[in-house]
DORO-450064 format. One record per residue (C-alpha): residue number from 1; residue in one letter; x, y, z. Coordinates in Angstrom, 1 decimal, padded with zeros to 4 digits. Layout:
<pts>
+------+------+--------+--------+--------+
! resi ! resn !      x !      y !      z !
+------+------+--------+--------+--------+
!  NUM !    A !      X !      Y !      Z !
...
+------+------+--------+--------+--------+
</pts>
This chain:
<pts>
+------+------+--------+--------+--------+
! resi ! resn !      x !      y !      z !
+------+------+--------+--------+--------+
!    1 !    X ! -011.6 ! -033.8 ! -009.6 !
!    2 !    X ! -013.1 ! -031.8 ! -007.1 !
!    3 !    X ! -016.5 ! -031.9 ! -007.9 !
!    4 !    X ! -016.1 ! -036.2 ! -007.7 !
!    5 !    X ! -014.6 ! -035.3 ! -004.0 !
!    6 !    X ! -017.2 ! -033.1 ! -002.8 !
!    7 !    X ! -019.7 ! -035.4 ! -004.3 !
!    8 !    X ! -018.1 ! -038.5 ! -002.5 !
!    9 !    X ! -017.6 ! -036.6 !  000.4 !
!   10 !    X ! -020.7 ! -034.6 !  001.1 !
!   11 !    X ! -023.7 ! -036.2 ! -001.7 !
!   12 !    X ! -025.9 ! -036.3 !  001.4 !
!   13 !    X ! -025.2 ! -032.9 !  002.9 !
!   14 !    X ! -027.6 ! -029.6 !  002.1 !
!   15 !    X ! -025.4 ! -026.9 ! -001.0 !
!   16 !    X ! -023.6 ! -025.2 !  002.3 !
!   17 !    X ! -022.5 ! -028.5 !  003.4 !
!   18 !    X ! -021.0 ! -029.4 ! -000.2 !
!   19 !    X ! -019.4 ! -025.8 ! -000.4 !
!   20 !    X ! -018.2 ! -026.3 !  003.2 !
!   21 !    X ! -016.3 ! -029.6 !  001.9 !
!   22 !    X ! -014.9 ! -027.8 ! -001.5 !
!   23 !    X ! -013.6 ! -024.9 !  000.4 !
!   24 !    X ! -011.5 ! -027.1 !  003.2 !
!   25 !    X ! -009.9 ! -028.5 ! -000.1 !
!   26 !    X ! -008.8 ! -025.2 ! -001.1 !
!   27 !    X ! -008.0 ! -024.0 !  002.4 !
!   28 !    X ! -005.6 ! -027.3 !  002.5 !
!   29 !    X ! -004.2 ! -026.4 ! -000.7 !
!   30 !    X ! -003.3 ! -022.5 !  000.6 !
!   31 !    X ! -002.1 ! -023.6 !  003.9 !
!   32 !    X !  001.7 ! -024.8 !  004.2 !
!   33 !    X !  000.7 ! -028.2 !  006.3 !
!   34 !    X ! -000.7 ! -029.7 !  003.5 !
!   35 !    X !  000.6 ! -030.5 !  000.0 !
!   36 !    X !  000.1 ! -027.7 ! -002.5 !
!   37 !    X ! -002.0 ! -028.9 ! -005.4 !
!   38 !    X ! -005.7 ! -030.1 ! -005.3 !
!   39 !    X ! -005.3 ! -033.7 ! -006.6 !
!   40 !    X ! -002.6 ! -034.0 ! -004.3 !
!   41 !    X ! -004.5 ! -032.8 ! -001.2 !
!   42 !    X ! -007.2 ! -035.1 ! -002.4 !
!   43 !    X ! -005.1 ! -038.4 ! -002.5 !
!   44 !    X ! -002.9 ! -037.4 !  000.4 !
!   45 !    X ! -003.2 ! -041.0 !  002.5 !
!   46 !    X ! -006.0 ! -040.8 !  004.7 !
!   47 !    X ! -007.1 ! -037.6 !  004.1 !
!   48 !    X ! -010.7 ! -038.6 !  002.6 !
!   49 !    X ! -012.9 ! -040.9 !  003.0 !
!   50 !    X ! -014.1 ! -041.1 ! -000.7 !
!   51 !    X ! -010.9 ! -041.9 ! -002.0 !
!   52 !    X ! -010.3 ! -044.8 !  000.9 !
!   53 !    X ! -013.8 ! -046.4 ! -000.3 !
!   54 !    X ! -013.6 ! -045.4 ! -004.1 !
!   55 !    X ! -016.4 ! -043.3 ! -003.8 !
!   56 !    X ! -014.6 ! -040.8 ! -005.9 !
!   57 !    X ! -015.3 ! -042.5 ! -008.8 !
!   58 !    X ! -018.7 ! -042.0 ! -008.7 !
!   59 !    X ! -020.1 ! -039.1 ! -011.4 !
!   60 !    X ! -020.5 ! -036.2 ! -009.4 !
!   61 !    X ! -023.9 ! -034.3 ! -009.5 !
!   62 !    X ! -024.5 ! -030.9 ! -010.8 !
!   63 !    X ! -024.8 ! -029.5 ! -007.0 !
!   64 !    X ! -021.1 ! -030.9 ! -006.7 !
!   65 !    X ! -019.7 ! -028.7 ! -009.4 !
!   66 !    X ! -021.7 ! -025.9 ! -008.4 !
!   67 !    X ! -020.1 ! -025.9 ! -005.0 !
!   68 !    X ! -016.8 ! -026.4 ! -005.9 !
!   69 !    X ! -017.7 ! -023.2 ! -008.5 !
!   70 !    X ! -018.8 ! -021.0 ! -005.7 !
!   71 !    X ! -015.5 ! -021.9 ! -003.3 !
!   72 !    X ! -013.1 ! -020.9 ! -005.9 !
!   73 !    X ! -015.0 ! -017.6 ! -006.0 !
!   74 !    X ! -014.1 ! -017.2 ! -002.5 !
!   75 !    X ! -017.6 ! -018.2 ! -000.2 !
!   76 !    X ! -016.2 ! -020.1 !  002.8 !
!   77 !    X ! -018.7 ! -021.3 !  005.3 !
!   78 !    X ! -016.1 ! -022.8 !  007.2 !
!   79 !    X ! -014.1 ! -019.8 !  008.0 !
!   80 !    X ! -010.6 ! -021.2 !  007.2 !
!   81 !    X ! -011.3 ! -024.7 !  008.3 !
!   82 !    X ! -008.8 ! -027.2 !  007.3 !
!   83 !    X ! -010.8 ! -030.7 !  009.1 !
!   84 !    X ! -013.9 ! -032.0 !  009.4 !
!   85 !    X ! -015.8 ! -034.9 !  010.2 !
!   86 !    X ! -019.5 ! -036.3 !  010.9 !
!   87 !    X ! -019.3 ! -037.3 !  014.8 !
!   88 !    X ! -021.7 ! -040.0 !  014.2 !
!   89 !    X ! -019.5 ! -042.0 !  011.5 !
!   90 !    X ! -016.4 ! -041.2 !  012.3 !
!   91 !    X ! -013.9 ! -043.3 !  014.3 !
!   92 !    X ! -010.5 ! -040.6 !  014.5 !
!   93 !    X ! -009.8 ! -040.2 !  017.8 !
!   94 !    X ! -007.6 ! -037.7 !  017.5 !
!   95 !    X ! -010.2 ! -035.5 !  015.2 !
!   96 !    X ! -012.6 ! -035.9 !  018.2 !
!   97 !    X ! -010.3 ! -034.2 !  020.5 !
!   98 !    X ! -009.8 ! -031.5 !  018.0 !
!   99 !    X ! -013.6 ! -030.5 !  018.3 !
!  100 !    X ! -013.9 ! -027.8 !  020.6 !
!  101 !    X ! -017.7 ! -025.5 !  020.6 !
!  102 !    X ! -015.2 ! -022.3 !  020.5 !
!  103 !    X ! -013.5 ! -023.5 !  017.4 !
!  104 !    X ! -016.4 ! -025.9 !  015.5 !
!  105 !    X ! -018.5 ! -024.7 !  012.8 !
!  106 !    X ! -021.6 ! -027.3 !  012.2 !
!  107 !    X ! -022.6 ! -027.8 !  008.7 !
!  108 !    X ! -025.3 ! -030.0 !  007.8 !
!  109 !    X ! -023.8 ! -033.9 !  009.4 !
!  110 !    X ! -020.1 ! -032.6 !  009.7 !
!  111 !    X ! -018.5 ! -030.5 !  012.5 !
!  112 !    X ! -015.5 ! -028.3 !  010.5 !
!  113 !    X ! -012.5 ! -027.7 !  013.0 !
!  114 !    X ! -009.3 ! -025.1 !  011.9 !
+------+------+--------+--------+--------+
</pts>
């Protein structure tokens, strides 16, 4: 499940930028504002884009699984991040404001934000 939301997230984005993705779904999961489980982090309402468009069903790519493999081991590029989002697409105003150059890791198209 994972591996279809990193793909349907991040398909486009270099191996840090997929890892990047897998590891703010595990940093959700261990954090107490989010729900506890990784399916239900993934289909929390609004929470990504993939499963808004269905782009979860696609078959994720061996990169995908890969990623998601080296974030359980513990590599974090995002530091602890719990959002992110590409500035160019994205229309959450209120994720905008939460983009400071103190706090913002760039990865790739998406800025990550605690």
């Amino acid at each position: 499940m994972m591996a279809k939301a990193v793909h349907g997230e991040a398909r486009g984005e270099n191996y840090t930028g997929k890892v990047a993705v897998a590891a703010v779904i595990l940093n959700r999961v261990n954090s107490t504002q989010f729900p506890n489980t990784i399916k239900e982090v993934i289909y929390q309402p609004g929470a990504f884009s993939c499963v808004d468009d269905c782009q979860i069903n696609l078959k994720p790519n061996l990169d995908a699984y890969l990623a998601v493999s080296d974030a359980i081991l513990g590599n974090d590029p995002t530091k602890g991040c719990l959002f992110y989002m590409n500035p160019v697409t994205a229309t959450s105003r209120w994720m905008k404001k939460r983009i400071s150059p103190e706090t913002a890791t760039i990865i790739g198209n998406h800025v990550f934000v605690p």
